[in-house]
C-alpha positions in Angstrom: 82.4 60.0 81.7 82.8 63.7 82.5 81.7 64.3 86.1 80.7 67.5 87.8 83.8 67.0 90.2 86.1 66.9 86.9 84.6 70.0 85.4 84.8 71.8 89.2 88.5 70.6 89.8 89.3 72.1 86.1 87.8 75.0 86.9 89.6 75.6 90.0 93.1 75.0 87.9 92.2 77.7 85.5 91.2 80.1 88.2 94.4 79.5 89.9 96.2 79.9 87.1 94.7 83.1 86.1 95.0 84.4 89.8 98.7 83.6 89.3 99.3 85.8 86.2 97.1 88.5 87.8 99.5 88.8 90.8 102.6 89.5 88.2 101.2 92.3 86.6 97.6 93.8 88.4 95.8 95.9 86.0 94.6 99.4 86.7 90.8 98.1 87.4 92.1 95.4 89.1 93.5 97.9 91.9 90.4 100.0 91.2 88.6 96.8 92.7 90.8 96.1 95.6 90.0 99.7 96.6 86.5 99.5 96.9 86.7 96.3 98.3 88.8 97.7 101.2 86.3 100.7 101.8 82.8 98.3 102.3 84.8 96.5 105.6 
């Protein structure tokens, strides 16, 4: 049986993993985001 917690704990893998590969090589809207981020605090 494929339970909800299953499905959210694969779903947190993948995100980690893509945050991972994200951090080695941030694309230009990526740092287009983080900029507007920083200017609504």
């Amino acid at each position: 049986m494929y339970t909800i917690e299953m499905a959210y704990a694969r779903m947190r893998e993948l995100q980690d993993l893509a945050n991972r590969s994200r951090a080695h090589q941030p694309s230009a809207s990526e740092r287009a985001e983080k900029k507007r981020a920083a200017k609504k605090r």
